[in-house]
TORPA-4810 file (N, C-alpha, C, O; in nm, 3 decimals):
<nodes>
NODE_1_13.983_18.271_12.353_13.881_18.356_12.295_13.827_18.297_12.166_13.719_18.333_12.121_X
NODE_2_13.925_18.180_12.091_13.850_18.170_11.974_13.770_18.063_11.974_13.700_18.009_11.889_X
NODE_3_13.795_18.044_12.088_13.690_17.862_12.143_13.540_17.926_12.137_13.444_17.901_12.063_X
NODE_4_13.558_18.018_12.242_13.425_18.096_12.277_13.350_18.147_12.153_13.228_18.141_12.132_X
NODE_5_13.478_18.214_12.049_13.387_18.262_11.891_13.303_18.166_11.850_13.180_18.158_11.843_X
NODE_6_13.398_18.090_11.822_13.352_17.927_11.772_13.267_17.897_11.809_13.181_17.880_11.722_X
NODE_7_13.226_17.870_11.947_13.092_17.822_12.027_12.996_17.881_11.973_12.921_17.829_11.891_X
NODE_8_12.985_18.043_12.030_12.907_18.089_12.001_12.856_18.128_11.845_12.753_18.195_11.833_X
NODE_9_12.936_18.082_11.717_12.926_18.112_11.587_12.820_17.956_11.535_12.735_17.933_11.449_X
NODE_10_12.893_17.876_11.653_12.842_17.748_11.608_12.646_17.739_11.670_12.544_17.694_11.618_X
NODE_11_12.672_17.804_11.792_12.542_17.801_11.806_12.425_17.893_11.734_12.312_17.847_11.718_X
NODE_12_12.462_18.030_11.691_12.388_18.079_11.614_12.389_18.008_11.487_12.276_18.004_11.440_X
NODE_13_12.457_17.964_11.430_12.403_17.879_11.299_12.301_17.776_11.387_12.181_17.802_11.394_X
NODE_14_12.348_17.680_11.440_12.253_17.597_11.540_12.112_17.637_11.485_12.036_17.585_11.404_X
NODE_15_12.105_17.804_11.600_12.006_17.822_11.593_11.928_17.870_11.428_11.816_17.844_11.383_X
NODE_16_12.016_17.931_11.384_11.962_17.969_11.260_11.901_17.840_11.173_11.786_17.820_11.134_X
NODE_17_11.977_17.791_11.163_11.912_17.609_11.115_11.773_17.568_11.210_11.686_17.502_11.153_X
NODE_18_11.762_17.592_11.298_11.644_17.503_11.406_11.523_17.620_11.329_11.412_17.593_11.285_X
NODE_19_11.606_17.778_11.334_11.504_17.810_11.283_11.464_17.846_11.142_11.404_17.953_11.132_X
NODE_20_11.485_17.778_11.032_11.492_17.756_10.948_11.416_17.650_10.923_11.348_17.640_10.821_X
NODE_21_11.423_17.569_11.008_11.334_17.401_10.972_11.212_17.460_11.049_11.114_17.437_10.978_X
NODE_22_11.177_17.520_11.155_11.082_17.501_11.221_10.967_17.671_11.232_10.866_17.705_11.293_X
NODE_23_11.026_17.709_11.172_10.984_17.840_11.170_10.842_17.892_11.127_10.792_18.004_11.121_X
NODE_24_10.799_17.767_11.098_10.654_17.767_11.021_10.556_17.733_11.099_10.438_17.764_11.083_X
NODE_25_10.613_17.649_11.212_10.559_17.578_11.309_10.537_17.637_11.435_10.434_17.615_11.500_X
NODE_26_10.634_17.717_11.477_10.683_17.857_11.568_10.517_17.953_11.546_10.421_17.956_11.623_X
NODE_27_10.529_18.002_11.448_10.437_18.133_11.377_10.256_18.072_11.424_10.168_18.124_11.492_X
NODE_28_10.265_17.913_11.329_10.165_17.878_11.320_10.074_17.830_11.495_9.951_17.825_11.509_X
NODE_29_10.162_17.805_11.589_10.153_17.779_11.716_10.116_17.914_11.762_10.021_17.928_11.839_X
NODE_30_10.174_17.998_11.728_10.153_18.144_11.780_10.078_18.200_11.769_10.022_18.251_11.865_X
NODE_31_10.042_18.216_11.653_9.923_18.268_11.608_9.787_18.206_11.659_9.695_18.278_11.697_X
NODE_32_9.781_18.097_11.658_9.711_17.979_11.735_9.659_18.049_11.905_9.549_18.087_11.945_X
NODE_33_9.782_18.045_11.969_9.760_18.103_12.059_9.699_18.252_12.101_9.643_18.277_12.208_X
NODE_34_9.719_18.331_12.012_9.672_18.446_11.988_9.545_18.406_11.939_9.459_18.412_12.027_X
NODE_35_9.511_18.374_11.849_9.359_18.336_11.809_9.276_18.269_11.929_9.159_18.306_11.937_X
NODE_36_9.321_18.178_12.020_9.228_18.144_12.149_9.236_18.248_12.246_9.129_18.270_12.304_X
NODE_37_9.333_18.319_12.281_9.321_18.467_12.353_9.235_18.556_12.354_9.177_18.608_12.449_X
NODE_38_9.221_18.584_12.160_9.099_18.656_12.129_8.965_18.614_12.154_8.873_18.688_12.189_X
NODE_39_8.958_18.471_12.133_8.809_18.405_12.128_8.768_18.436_12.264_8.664_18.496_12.294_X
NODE_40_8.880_18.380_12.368_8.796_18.348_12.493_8.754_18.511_12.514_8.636_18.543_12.530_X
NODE_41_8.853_18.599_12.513_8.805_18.725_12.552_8.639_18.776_12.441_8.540_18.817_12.501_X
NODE_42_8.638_18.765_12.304_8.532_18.797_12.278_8.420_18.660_12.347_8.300_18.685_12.332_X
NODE_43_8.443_18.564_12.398_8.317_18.483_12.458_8.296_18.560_12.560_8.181_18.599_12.580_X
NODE_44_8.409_18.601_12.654_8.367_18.652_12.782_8.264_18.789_12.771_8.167_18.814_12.841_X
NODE_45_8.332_18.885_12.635_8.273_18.978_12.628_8.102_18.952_12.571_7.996_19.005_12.604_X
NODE_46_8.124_18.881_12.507_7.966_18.800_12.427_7.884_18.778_12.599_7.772_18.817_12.630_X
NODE_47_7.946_18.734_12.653_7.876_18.665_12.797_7.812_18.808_12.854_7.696_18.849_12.852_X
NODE_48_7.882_18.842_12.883_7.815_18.979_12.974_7.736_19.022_12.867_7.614_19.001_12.870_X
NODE_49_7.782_19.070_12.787_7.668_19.108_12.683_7.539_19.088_12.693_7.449_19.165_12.728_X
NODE_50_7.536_18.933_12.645_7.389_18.864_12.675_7.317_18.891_12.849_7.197_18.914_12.868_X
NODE_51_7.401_18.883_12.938_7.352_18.880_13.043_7.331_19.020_13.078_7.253_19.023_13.173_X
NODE_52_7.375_19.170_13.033_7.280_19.241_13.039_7.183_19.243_12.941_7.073_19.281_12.980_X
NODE_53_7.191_19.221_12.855_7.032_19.150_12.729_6.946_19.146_12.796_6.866_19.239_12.799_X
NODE_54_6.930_19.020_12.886_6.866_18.973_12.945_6.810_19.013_13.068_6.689_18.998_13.090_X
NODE_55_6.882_19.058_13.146_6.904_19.138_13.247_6.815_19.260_13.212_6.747_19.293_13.310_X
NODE_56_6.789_19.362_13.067_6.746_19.437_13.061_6.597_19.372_13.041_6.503_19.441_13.079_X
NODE_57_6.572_19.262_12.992_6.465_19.223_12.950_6.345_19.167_13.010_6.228_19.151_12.974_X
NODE_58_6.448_19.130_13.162_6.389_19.101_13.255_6.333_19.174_13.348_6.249_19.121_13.421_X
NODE_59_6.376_19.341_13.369_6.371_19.424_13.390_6.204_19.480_13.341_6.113_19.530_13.406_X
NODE_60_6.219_19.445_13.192_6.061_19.546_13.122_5.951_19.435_13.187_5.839_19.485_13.199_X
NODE_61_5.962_19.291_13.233_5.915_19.171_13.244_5.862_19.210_13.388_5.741_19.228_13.404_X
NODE_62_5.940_19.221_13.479_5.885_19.292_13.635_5.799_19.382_13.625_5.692_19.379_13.686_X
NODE_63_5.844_19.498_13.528_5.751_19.666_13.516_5.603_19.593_13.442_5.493_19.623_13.488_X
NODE_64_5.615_19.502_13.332_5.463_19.473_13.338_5.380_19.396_13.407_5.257_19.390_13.402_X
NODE_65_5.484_19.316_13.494_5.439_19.225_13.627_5.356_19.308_13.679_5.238_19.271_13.685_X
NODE_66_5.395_19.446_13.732_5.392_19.551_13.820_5.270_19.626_13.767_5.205_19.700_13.841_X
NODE_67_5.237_19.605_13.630_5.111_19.662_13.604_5.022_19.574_13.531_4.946_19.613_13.442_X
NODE_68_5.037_19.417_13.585_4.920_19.349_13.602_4.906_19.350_13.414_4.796_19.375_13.364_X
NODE_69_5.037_19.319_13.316_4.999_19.335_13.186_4.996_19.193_13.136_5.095_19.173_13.067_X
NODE_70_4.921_19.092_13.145_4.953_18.972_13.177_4.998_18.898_13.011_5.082_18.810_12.997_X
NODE_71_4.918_18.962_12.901_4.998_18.953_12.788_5.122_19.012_12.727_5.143_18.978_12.610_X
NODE_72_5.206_19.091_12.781_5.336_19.100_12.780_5.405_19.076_12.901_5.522_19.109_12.916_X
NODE_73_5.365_19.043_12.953_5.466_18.929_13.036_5.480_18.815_12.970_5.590_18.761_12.970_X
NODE_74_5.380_18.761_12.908_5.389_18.634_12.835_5.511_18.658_12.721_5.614_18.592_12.708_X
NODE_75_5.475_18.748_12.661_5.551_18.815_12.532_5.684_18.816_12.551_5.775_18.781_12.476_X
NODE_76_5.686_18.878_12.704_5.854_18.919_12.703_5.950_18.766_12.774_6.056_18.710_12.747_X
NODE_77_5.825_18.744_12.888_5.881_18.579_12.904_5.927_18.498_12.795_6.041_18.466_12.760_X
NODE_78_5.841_18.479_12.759_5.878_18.391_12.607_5.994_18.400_12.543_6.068_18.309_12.505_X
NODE_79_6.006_18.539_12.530_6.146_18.588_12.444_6.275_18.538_12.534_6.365_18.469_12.485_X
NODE_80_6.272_18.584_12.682_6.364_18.563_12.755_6.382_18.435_12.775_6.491_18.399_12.818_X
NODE_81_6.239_18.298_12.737_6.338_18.198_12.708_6.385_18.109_12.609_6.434_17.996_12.613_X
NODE_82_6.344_18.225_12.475_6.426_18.153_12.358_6.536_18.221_12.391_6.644_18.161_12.388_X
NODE_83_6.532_18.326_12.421_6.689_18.405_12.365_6.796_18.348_12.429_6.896_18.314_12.366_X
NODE_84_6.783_18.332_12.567_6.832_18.348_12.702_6.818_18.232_12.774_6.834_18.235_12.896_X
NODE_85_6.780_18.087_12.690_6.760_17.990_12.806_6.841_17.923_12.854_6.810_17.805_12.863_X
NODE_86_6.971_17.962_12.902_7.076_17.889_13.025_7.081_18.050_13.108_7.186_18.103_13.145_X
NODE_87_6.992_18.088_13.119_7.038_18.232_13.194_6.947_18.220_13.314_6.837_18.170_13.287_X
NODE_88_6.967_18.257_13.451_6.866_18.236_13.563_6.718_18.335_13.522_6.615_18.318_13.587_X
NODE_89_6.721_18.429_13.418_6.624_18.543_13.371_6.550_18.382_13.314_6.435_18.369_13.356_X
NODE_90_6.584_18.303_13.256_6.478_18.223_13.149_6.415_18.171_13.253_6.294_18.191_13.250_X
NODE_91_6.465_18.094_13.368_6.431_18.035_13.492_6.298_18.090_13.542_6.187_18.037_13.544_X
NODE_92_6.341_18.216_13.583_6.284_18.324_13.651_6.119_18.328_13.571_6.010_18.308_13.624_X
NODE_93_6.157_18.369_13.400_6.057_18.400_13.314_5.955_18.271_13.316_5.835_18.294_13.303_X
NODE_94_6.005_18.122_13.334_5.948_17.964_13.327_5.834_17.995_13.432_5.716_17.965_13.413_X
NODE_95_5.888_18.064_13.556_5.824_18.077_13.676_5.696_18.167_13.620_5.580_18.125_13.614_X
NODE_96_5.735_18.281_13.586_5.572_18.373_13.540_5.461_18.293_13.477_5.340_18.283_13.501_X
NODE_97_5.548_18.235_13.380_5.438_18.146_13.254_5.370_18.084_13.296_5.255_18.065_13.257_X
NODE_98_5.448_18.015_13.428_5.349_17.893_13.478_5.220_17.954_13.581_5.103_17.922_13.602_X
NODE_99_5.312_18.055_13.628_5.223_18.156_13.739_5.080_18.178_13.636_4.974_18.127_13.671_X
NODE_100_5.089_18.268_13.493_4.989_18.270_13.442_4.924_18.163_13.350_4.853_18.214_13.263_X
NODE_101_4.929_18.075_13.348_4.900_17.956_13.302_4.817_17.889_13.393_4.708_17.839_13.369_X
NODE_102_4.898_17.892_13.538_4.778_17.840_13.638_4.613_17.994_13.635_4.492_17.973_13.643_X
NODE_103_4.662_18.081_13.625_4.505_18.197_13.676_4.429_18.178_13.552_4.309_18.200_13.567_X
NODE_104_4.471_18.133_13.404_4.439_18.078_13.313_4.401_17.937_13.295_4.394_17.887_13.182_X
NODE_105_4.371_17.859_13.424_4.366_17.718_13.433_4.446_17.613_13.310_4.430_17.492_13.289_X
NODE_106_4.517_17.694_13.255_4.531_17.610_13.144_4.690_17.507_13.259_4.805_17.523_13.299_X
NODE_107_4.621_17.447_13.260_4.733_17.344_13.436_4.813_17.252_13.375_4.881_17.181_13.449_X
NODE_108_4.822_17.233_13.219_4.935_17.096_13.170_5.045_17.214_13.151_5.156_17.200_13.204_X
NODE_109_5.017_17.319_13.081_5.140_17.442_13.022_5.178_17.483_13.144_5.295_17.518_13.154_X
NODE_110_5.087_17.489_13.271_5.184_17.556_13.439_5.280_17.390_13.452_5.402_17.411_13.449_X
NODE_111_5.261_17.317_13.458_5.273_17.192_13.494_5.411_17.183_13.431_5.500_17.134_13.501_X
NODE_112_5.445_17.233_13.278_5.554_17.156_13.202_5.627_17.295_13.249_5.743_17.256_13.243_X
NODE_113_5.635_17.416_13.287_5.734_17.516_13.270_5.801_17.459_13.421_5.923_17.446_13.434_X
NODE_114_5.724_17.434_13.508_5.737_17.435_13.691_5.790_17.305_13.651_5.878_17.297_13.736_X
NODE_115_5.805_17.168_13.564_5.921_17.078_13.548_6.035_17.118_13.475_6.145_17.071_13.506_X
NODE_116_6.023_17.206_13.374_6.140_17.226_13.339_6.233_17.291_13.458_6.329_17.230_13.505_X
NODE_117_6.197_17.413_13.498_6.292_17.436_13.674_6.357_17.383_13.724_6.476_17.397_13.752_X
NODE_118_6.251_17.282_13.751_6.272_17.206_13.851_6.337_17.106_13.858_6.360_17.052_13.966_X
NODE_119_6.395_17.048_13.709_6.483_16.934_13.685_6.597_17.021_13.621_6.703_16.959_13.609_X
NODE_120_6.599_17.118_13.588_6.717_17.198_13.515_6.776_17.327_13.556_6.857_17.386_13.484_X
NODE_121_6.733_17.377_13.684_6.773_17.508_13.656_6.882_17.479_13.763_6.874_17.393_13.851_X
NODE_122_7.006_17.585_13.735_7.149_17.562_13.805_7.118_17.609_13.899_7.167_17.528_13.978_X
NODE_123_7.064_17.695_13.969_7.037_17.772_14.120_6.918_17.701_14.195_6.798_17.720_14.180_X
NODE_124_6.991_17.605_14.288_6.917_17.555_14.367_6.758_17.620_14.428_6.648_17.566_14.430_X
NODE_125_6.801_17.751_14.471_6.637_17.780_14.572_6.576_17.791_14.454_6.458_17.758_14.466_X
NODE_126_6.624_17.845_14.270_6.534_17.851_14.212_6.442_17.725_14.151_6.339_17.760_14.093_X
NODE_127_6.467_17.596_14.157_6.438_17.482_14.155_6.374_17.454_14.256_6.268_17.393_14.240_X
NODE_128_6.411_17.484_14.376_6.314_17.437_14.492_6.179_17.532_14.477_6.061_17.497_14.482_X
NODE_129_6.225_17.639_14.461_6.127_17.722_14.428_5.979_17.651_14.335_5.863_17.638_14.374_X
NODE_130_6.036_17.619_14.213_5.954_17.543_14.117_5.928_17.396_14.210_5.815_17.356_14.183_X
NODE_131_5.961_17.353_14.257_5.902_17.199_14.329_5.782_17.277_14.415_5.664_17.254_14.389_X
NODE_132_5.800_17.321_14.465_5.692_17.348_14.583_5.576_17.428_14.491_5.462_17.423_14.537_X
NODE_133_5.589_17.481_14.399_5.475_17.541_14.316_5.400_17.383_14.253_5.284_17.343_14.264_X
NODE_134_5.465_17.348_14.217_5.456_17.228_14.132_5.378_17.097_14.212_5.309_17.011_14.158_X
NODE_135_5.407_17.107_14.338_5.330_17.009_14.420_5.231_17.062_14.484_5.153_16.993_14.549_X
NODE_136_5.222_17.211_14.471_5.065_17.257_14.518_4.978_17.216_14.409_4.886_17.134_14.412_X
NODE_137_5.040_17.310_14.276_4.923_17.222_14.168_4.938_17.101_14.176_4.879_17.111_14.069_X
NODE_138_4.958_16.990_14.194_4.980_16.830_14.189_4.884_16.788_14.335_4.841_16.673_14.349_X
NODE_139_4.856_16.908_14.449_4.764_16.906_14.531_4.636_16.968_14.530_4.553_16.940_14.617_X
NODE_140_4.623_17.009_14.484_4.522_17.087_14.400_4.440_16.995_14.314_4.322_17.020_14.288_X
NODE_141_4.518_16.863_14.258_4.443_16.825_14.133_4.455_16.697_14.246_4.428_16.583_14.208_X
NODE_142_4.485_16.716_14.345_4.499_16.547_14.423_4.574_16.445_14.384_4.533_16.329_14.379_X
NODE_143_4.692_16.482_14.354_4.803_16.400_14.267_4.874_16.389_14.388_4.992_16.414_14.365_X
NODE_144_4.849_16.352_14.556_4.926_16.328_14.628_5.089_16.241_14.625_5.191_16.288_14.675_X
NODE_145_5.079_16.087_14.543_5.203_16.074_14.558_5.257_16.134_14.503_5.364_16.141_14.563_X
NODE_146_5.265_16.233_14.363_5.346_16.298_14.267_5.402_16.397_14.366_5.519_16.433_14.376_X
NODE_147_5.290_16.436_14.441_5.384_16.599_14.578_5.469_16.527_14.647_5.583_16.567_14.671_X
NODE_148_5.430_16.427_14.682_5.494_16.358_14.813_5.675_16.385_14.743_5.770_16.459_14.770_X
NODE_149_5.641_16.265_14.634_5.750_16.250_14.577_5.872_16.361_14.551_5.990_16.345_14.584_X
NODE_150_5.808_16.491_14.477_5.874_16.629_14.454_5.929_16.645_14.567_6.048_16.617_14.557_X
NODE_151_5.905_16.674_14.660_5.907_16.685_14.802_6.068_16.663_14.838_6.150_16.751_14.866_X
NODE_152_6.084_16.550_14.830_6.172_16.466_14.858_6.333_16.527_14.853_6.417_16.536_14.942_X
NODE_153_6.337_16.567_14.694_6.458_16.651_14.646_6.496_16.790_14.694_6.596_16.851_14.657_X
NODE_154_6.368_16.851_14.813_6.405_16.960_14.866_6.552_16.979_14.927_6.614_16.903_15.002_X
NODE_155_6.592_17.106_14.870_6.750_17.094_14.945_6.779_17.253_15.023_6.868_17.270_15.107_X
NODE_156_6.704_17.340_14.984_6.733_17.458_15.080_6.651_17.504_15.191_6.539_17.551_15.174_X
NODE_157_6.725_17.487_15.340_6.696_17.493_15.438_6.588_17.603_15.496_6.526_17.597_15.603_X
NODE_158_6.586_17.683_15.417_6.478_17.825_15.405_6.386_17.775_15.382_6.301_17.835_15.449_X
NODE_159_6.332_17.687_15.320_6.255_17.615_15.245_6.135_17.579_15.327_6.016_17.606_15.312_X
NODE_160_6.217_17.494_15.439_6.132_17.371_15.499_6.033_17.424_15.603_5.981_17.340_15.677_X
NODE_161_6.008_17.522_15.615_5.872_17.528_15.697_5.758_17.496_15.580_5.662_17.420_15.593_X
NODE_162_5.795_17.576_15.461_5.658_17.548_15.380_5.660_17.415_15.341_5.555_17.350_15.333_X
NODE_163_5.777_17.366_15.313_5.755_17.210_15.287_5.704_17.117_15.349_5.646_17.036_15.277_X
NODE_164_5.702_17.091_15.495_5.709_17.010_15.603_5.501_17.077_15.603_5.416_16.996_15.641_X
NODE_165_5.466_17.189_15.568_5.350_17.300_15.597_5.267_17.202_15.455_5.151_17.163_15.463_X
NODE_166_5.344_17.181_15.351_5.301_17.143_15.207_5.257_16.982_15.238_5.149_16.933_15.204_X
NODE_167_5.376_16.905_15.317_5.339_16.806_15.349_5.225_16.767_15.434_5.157_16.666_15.419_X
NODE_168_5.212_16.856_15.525_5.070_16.869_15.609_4.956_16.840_15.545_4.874_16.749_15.555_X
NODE_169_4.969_16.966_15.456_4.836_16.952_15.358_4.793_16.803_15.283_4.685_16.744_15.276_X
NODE_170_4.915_16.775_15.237_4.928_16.639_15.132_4.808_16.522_15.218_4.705_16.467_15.178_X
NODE_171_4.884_16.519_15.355_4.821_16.411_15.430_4.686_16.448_15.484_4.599_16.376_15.535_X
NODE_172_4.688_16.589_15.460_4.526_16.590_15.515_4.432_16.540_15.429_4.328_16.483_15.460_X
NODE_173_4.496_16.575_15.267_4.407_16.519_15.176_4.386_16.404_15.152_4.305_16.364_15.069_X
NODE_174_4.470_16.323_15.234_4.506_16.181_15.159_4.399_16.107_15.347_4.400_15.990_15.385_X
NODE_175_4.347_16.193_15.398_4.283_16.172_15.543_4.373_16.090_15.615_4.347_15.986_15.675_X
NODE_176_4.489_16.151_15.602_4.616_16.084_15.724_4.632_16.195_15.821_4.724_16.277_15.817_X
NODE_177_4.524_16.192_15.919_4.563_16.349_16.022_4.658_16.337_16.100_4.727_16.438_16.113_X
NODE_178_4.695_16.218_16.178_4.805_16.183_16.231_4.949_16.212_16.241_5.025_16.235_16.335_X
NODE_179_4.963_16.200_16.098_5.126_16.236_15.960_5.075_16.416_15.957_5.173_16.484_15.987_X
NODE_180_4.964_16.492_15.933_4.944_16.620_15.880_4.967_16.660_16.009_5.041_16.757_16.022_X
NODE_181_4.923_16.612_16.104_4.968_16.688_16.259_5.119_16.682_16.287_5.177_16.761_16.360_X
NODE_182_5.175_16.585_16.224_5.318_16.638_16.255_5.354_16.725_16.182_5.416_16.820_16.230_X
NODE_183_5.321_16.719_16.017_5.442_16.783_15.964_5.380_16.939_16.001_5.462_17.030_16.016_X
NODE_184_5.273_16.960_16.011_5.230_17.079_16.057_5.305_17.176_16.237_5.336_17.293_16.260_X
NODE_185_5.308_17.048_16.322_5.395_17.083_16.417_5.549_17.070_16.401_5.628_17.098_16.490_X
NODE_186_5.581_17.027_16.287_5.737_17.034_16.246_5.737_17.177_16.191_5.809_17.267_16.235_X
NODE_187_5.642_17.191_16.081_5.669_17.323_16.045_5.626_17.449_16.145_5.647_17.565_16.110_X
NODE_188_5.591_17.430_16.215_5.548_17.525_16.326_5.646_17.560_16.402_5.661_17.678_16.432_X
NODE_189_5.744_17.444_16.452_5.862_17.480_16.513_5.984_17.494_16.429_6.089_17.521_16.486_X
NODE_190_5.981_17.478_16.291_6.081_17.552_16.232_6.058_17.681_16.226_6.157_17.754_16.233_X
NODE_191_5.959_17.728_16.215_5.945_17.928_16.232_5.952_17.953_16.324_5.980_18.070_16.349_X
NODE_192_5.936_17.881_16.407_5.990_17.954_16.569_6.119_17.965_16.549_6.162_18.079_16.530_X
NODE_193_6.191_17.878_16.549_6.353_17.890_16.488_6.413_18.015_16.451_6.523_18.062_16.477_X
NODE_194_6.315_18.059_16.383_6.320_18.215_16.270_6.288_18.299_16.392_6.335_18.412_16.382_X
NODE_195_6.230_18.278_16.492_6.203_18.372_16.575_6.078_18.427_16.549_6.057_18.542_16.588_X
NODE_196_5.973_18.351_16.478_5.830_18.403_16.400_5.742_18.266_16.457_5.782_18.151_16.473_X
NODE_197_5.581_18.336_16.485_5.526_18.245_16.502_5.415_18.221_16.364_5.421_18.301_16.271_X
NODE_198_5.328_18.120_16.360_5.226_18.118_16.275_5.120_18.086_16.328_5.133_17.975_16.379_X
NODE_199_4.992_18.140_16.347_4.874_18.121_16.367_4.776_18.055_16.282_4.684_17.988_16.328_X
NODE_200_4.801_18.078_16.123_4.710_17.952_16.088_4.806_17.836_16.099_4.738_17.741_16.138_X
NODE_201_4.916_17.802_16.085_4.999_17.676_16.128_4.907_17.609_16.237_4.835_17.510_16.221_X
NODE_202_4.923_17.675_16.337_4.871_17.627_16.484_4.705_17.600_16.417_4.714_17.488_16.367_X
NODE_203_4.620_17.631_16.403_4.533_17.651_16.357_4.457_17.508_16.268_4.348_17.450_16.267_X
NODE_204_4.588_17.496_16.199_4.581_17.373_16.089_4.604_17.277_16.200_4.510_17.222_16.256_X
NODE_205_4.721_17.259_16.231_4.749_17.166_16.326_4.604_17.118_16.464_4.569_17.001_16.472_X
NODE_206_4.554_17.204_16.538_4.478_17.182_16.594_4.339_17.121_16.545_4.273_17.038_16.608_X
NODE_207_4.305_17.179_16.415_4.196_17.114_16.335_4.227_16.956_16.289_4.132_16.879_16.282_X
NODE_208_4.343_16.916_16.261_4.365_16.803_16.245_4.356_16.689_16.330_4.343_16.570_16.302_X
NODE_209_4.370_16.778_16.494_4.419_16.645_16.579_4.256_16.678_16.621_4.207_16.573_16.662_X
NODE_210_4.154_16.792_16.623_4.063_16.718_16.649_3.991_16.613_16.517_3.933_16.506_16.537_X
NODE_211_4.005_16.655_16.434_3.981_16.582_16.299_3.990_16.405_16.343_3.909_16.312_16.337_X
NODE_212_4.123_16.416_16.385_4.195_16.259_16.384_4.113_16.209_16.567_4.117_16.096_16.616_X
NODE_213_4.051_16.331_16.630_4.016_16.246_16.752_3.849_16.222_16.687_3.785_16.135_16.745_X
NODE_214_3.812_16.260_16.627_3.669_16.269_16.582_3.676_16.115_16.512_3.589_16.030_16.530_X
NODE_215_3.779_16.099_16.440_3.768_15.974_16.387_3.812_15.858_16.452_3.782_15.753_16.394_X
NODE_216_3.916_15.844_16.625_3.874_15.778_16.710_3.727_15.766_16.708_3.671_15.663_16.669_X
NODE_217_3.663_15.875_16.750_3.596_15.845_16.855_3.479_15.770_16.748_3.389_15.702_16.799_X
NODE_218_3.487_15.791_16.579_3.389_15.730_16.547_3.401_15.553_16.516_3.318_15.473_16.472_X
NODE_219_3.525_15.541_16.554_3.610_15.393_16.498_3.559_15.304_16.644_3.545_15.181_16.638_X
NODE_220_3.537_15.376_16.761_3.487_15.346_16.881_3.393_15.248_16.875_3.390_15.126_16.885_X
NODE_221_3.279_15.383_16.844_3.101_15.392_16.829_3.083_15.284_16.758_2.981_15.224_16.792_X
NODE_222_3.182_15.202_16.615_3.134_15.174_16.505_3.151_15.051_16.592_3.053_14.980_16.611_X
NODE_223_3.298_15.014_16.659_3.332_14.886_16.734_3.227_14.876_16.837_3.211_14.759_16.875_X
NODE_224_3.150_14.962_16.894_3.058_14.899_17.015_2.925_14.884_16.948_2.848_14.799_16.994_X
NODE_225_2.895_14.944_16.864_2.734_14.899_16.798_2.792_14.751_16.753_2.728_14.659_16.802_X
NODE_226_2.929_14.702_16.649_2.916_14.596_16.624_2.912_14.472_16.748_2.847_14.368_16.762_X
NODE_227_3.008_14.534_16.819_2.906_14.400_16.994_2.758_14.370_17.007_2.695_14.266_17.029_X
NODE_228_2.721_14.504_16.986_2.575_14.522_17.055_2.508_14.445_16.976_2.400_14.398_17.012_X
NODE_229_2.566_14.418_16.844_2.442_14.368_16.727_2.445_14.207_16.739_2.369_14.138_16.670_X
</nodes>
């Protein structure tokens, strides 16, 4: 029994000594730990916070969508993307600006919000979203390779009727009816897919291939007058 006193007398000094030297170090670790406990929980709480912020702000941003208030949408956009810009609401808000920026022709300010999106925003369809806006105006102004190009990075499968539909257009402008008749019959049979048909699709498509036989038939005419001459 007095082995065991002993032991155990020897180890509480032990310990009393370990904690004696280190006891400062113990507290200061602890506290430490307690202080990142708190933080992360007030970040998390900070997080939601902001994201109903935003969330609410985006909210008044729709209701004046909804009544056609086109200077506070600007107003509240704006805000939502100083306040709020890693939030999908700033994304969302990039999208209006540019929306009214284009009915305002003012086309470099639609131009830079529909790149910011489109190279930055974390939610894919909302980026694809901005490419395909972004290469209509870029078709619009006849900036064909710049659409072509956008094009390219498409990644959500929902997407591709209008894309393959976008590409159509591209080549009609660029008088490639050939290329616009496909992507027009590509996109034609991706909505069938959906179980939906399109009538101007078909529509486009048929205007093209007579388009592209019209220009046989004038590549013909041009080759037999040059015999004749």
């Amino acid at each position: 029994m007095m082995n065991v006193y002993l032991n155990e007398h020897e180890q509480w000094n032990a310990l009393k000594k370990w904690w004696e030297k280190y006891n400062a170090i113990v507290i200061i670790i602890f506290s430490l730990v307690l202080l990142a406990c708190s933080a992360y929980k007030y970040w998390q709480w900070h997080q939601q916070s902001q994201l109903q912020l935003a969330s609410n702000t985006y909210e008044r941003m729709m209701l004046a969508s909804a009544n056609h208030q086109s200077e506070q949408i600007k107003e509240i956009a704006n805000s939502l993307v100083d306040d709020y810009p890693n939030s999908i609401y700033a994304d969302a808000a990039r999208l209006s600006l540019a929306k009214i920026a284009v009915s305002s022709k003012e086309y470099a300010d639609a131009e830079t919000q529909l790149k910011w999106v489109a190279e930055n925003s974390r939610i894919t369809e909302m980026a694809d979203v901005a490419k395909i806006r972004l290469a209509r105006l870029w078709v619009a102004h006849q900036k064909y390779t710049d659409a072509l190009s956008i094009l390219k990075g498409m990644k959500s499968p929902a997407y591709l009727p209008l894309v393959d539909e976008l590409r159509g257009d591209i080549y009609t402008g660029m008088n490639k009816f050939d290329k616009a008749v496909t992507f027009y019959r590509k996109a034609l049979s991706e909505v069938q897919n959906y179980g939906v048909g399109n009538l101007y699709l078909e529509m486009k498509s048929n205007e093209m291939i007579a388009q592209s036989q019209q220009n046989i038939n004038q590549f013909t005419d041009n080759l037999k007058k040059q015999k004749n001459v």
